[in-house]
ZAMARGU-4260 file (C-alpha; in steps of 0.2 Angstrom, whole numbers, plus 5000, padded with zeros to 4 digits):
<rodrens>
0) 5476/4997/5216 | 5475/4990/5200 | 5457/4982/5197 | 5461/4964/5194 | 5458/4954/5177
5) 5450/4942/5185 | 5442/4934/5202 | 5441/4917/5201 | 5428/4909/5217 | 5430/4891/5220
10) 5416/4884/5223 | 5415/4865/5215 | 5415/4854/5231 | 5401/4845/5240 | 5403/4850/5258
15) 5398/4833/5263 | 5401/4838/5281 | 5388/4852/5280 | 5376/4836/5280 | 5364/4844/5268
20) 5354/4839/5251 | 5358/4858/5246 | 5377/4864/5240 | 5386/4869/5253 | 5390/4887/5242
25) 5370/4890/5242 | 5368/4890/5262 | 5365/4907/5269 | 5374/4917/5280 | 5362/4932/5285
30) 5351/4932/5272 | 5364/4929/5256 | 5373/4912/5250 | 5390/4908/5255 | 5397/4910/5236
35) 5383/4927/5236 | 5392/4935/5248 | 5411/4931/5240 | 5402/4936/5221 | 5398/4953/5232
40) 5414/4956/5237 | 5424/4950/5220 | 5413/4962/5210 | 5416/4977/5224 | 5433/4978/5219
45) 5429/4981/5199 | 5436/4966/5193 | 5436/4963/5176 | 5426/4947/5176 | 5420/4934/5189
50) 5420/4918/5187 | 5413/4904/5198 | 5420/4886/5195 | 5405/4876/5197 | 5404/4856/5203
55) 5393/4846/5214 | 5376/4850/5210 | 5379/4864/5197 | 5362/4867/5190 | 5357/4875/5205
60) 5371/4884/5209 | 5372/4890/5191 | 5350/4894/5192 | 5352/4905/5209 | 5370/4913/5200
65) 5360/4918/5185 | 5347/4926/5195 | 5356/4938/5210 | 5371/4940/5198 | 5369/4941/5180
70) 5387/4945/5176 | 5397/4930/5183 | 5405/4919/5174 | 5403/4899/5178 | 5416/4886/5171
75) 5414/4868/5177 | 5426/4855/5188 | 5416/4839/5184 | 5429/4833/5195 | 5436/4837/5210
80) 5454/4834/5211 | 5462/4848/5220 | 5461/4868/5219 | 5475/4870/5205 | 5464/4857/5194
85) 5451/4867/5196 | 5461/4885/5191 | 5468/4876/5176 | 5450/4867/5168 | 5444/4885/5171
90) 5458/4891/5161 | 5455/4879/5147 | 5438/4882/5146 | 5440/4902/5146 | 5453/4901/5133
95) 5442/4887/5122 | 5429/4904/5123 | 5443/4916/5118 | 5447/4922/5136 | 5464/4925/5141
100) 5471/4935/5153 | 5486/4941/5149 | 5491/4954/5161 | 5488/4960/5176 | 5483/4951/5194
105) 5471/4936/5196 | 5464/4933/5212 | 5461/4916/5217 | 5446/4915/5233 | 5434/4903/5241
110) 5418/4901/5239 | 5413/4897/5257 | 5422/4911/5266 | 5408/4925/5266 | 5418/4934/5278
115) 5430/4943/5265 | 5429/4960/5264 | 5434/4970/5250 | 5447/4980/5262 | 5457/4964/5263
120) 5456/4962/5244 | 5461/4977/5241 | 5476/4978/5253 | 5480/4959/5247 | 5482/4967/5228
125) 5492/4982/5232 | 5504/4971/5242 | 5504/4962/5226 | 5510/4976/5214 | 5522/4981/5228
130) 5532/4966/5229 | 5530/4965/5209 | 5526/4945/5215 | 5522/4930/5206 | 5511/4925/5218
135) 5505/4934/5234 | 5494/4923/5249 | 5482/4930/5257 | 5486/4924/5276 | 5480/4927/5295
140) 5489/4925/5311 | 5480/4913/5324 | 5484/4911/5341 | 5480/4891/5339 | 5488/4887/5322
145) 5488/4869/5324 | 5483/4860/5308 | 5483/4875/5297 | 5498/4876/5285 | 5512/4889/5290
150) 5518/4904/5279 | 5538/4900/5279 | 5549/4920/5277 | 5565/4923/5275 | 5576/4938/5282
155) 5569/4949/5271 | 5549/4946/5272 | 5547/4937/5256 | 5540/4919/5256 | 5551/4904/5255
160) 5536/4892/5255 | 5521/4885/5263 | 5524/4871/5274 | 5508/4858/5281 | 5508/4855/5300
165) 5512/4838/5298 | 5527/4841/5287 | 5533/4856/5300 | 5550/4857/5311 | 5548/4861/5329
170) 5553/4880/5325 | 5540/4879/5311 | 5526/4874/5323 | 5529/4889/5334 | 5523/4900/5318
175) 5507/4907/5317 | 5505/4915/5302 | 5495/4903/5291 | 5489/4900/5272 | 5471/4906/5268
180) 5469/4896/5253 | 5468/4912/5244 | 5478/4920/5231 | 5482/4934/5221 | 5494/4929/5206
185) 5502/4938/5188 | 5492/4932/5174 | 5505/4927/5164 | 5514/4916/5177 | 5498/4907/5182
190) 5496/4903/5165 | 5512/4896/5159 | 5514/4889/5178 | 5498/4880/5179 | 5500/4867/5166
195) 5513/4858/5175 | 5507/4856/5193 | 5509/4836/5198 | 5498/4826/5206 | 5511/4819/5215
200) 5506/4820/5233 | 5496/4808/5246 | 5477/4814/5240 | 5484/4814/5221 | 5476/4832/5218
205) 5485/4846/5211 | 5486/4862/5223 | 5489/4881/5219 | 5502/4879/5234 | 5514/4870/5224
210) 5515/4885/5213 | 5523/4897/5228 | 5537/4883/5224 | 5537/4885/5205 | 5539/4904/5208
215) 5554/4903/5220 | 5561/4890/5209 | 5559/4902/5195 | 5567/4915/5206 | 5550/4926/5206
220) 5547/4934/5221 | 5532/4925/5232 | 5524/4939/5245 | 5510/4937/5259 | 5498/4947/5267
225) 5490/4943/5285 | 5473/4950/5284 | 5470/4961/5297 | 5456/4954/5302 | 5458/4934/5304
230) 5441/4932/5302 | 5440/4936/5285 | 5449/4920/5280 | 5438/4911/5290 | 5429/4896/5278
235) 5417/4885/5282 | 5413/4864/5282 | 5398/4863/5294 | 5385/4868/5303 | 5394/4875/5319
240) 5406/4885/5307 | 5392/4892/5300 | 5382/4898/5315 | 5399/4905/5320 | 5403/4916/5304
245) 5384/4921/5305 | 5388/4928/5322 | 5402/4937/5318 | 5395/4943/5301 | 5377/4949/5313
250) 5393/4958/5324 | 5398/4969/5308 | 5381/4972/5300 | 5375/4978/5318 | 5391/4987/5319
255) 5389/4997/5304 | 5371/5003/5305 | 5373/5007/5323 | 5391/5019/5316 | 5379/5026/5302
260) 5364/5033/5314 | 5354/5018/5318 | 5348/5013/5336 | 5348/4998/5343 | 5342/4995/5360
265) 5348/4978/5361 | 5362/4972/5345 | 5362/4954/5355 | 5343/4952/5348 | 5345/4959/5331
270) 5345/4950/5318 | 5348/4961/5301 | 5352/4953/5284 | 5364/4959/5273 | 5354/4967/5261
275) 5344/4978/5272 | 5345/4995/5272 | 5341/5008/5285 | 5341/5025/5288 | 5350/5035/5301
280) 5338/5038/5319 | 5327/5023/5316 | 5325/5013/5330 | 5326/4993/5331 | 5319/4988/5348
285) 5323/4972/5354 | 5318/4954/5347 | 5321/4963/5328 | 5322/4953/5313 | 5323/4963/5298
290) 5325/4950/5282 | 5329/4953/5263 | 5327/4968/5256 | 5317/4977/5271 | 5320/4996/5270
295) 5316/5005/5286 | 5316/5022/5286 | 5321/5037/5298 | 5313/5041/5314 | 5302/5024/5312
300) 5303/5011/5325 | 5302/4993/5324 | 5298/4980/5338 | 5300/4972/5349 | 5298/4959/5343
305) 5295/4961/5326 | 5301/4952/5309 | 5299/4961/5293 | 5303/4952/5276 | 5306/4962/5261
310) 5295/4977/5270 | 5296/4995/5268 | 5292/5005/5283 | 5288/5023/5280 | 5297/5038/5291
315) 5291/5038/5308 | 5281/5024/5307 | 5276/5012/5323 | 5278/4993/5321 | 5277/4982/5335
320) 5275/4965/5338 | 5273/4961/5318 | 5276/4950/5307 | 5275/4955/5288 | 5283/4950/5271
325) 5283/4958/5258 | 5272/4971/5263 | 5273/4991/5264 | 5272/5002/5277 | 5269/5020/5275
330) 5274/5035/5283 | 5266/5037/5301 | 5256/5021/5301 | 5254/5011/5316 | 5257/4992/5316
335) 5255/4981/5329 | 5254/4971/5341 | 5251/4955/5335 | 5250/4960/5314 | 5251/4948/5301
340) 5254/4958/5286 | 5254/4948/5271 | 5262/4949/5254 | 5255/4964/5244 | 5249/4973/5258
345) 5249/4992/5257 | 5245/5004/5272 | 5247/5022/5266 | 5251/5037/5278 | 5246/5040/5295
350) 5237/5022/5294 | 5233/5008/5306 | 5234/4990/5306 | 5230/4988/5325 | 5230/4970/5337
355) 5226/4953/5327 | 5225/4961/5311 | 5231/4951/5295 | 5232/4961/5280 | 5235/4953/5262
360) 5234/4959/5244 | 5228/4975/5250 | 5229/4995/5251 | 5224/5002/5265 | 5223/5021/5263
365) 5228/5036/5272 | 5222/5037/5288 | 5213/5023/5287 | 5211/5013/5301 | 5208/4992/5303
370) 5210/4993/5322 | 5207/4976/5330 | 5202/4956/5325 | 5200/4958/5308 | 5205/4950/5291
375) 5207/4960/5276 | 5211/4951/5261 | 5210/4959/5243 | 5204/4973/5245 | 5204/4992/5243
380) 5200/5003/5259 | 5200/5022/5255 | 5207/5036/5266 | 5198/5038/5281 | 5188/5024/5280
385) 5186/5014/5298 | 5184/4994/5300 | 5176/4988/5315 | 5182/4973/5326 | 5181/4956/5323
390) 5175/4960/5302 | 5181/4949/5287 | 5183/4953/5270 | 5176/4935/5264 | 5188/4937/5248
395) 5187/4918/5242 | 5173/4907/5236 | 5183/4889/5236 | 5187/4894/5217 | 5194/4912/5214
400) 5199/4925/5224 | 5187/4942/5221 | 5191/4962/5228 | 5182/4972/5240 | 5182/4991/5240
405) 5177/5001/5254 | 5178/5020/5250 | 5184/5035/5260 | 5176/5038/5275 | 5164/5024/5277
410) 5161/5017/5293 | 5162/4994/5294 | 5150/4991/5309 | 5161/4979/5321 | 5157/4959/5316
415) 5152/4963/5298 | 5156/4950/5284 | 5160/4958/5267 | 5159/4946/5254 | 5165/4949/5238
420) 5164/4957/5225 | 5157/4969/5233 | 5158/4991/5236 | 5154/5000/5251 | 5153/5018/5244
425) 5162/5035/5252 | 5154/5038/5268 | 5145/5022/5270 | 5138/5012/5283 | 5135/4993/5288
430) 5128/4990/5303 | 5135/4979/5316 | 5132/4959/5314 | 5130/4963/5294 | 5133/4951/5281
435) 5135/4963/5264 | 5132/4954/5250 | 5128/4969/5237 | 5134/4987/5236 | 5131/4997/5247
440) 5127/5017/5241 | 5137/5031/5245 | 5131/5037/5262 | 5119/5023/5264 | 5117/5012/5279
445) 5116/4994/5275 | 5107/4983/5288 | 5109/4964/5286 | 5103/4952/5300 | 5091/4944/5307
450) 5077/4952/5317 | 5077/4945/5336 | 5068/4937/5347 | 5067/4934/5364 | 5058/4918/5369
455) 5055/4919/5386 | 5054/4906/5402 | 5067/4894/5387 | 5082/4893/5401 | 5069/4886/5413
460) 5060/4874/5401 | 5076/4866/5392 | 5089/4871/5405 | 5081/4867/5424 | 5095/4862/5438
465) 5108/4872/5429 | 5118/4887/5436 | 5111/4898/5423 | 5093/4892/5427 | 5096/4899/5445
470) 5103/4915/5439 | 5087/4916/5428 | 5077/4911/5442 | 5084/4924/5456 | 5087/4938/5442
475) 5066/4936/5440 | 5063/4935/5462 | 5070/4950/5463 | 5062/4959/5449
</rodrens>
């Protein structure tokens, strides 16, 4: 397959259908926009350049273009009239930068079918070069065609046209081979062709279907490729099209990881973006979200019920029942359940982050342990070090945000409040029901709370009549 000059993704229109103050290109389909996952593909296949034709609110498209992929090229439609106007403003403005393509294929795609794969591109540009064609659709066979366009052949497989439903015979109708709206054509015929498309038609738009015409009239051959899997040319105008591409795009993701080594006890409750990656023999129990970047490793296991956002987890670590963004999990550690691991947090080897633990902005170190009902917040906890239940690291003073460091091996008595800035040295102890407020020496204990006192006979003197005043008063009969 030659690489092609150019892929040009359309992606000018509003969506008004979608219902939504955001671009209908810019909606997500597991974890990456609509036009993302078309850029994805385009560049897979080594095109020369990519070029978005930009419209309805194209500052943002542009911004979030710029950002995930640098390389792409944006022309503008400021106005909407048809998918051939929109081929031939990009043309002009390319060519007003000194760009022209004047050999080789140019693919033509939408922006809102993040289904295509960069098999069916392939297969569509080699069908291309075989048939030495003009212009070459991308097609799919549906068992309900109605409404779609049908692809028209003659005796020997070549395209004779594309006729609308509404303009269609009755032996026309029974086709079910119908037009994508995408295209691969020669370079050289697009550009001399696409200056004279009309604008003669009911919605007054010029189309890149009347240039399958142009090219039979010209006497260049006109090919067609049915995708082989109809899915790929599926697009998308609302919300209930959306869901359903996410569906069948969850179906492939799971698909592949579970082909590569990955278990999944249940691929009906697995949710996995596009851009994760995972390593053959982890597992992904069920109720597993994995979101951005997350990278999980081999022989960890995630869930149930977990959702990780931008996370590393370690080999054979344990997360379940967490929720983290942003964080990393090493090797061997134990999340879970119920974890809230914020951005920033860092839980080195053999660690743990045990039930009701939330964790932000901080390094927990190896084999370290926060076990229970417990808020870490920028801090530093060396290796071995052990946090009791129910302590906080009181991090924030209603102004800034100050560190904690707890060194290896100390020893956080359950209920201590550690407010910062503050050290609690290697091998250190608080005791239980501490409030630390200064440094606490290596291998010192720090005690810090207030002696008690027992006031006896006070249930009976403030409390009399009462349950607990009974309880008082039979614990003292039997004594």
């Amino acid at each position: 397959m030659t690489p092609p000059a150019a892929v040009i993704v359309l992606a000018a229109g509003e969506g008004t259908r979608m219902k939504s103050a955001t671009p209908k290109v810019l909606h997500q389909v597991c974890g990456r926009s609509l036009v993302g996952h078309v850029v994805t593909t385009a560049e897979s296949i080594d095109a020369g350049q990519v070029v978005v034709v930009l419209g309805h609110q194209r500052e943002r498209v542009a911004a979030h273009l710029a950002e995930s992929f640098p390389r792409v090229v944006t022309t503008v439609q400021a106005e909407q009239n048809g998918t051939g106007h929109a081929v031939r403003v990009t043309l002009d403005q390319l060519a007003d930068q000194g760009v022209t393509w004047d050999s080789g294929p140019v693919v033509v795609v939408s922006g809102d079918s993040p289904l295509l794969s960069e098999q069916t591109l392939e297969l569509l540009i080699a069908e291309h070069e075989s048939a030495q064609a003009a212009v070459t659709v991308l097609s799919a066979e549906l068992p309900d065609p109605t409404g779609y366009g049908r692809i028209v052949r003659d005796s020997a497989g070549l395209v004779q046209g594309i006729v609308e439903h509404k303009d269609a015979t009755a032996e026309q109708l029974a086709i079910r081979e119908v037009n994508s709206g995408m295209y691969v054509f020669d370079a050289g015929f697009l550009r001399a062709a696409i200056a004279g498309l009309s604008t003669d038609n009911s919605q007054g738009e010029e189309y890149l279907t009347d240039l399958v015409a142009v090219a039979r009239a010209d006497g260049r051959p006109v090919a067609a490729l049915a995708a082989p899997d109809p899915d790929d040319t599926l697009g998308i105008n609302n919300r209930a099209q959306l869901a359903h591409v996410e569906a069948i795009m969850r179906h492939r993701i799971n698909h592949h990881w579970m082909i590569t080594g990955v278990t999944m006890r249940d691929p009906a409750t697995t949710y996995i973006d596009a851009d994760v990656s995972l390593e053959p023999d982890c597992v992904l129990e069920p109720g597993v979200a994995l979101r951005g970047v997350t990278v999980v490793a081999a022989g960890a296991v995630v869930g149930p019920d977990s959702t990780l956002i931008d996370t590393t987890v370690g080999a054979e670590a344990r997360v379940n029942r967490v929720h983290s963004e942003s964080a990393v999990i090493g090797p061997g550690a134990t999340v879970g359940p119920f974890t809230y691991l914020r951005p920033a947090a860092d839980l080195g080897p053999d660690s743990k982050a045990g039930a009701f633990v939330e964790i932000k902005n901080a390094v927990v170190g190896q084999d370290a342990k926060v076990p229970h009902l417990t808020y870490v917040g920028d801090a530093e906890i060396g290796s071995g070090a052990n946090i009791g239940a129910s302590s906080v690291f009181v991090n924030y003073d209603g102004v800034s945000k100050s560190r904690t460091v707890v060194g290896r091996e100390a020893r956080v008595g359950s209920d201590t409040m550690l407010v910062a800035p503050v050290v609690v040295g290697p091998g250190a102890y608080t005791a239980a029901g501490s409030v630390i407020v200064e440094d606490v020496p290596a291998g010192a204990l720090a005690i810090a709370r207030g002696r008690q006192r027992n006031i006896e006979g006070w249930v009976a003197a403030n409390r009399a009549g009462t349950p607990a005043a009974e309880a008082a008063a039979d614990a003292e009969g039997q004594e």
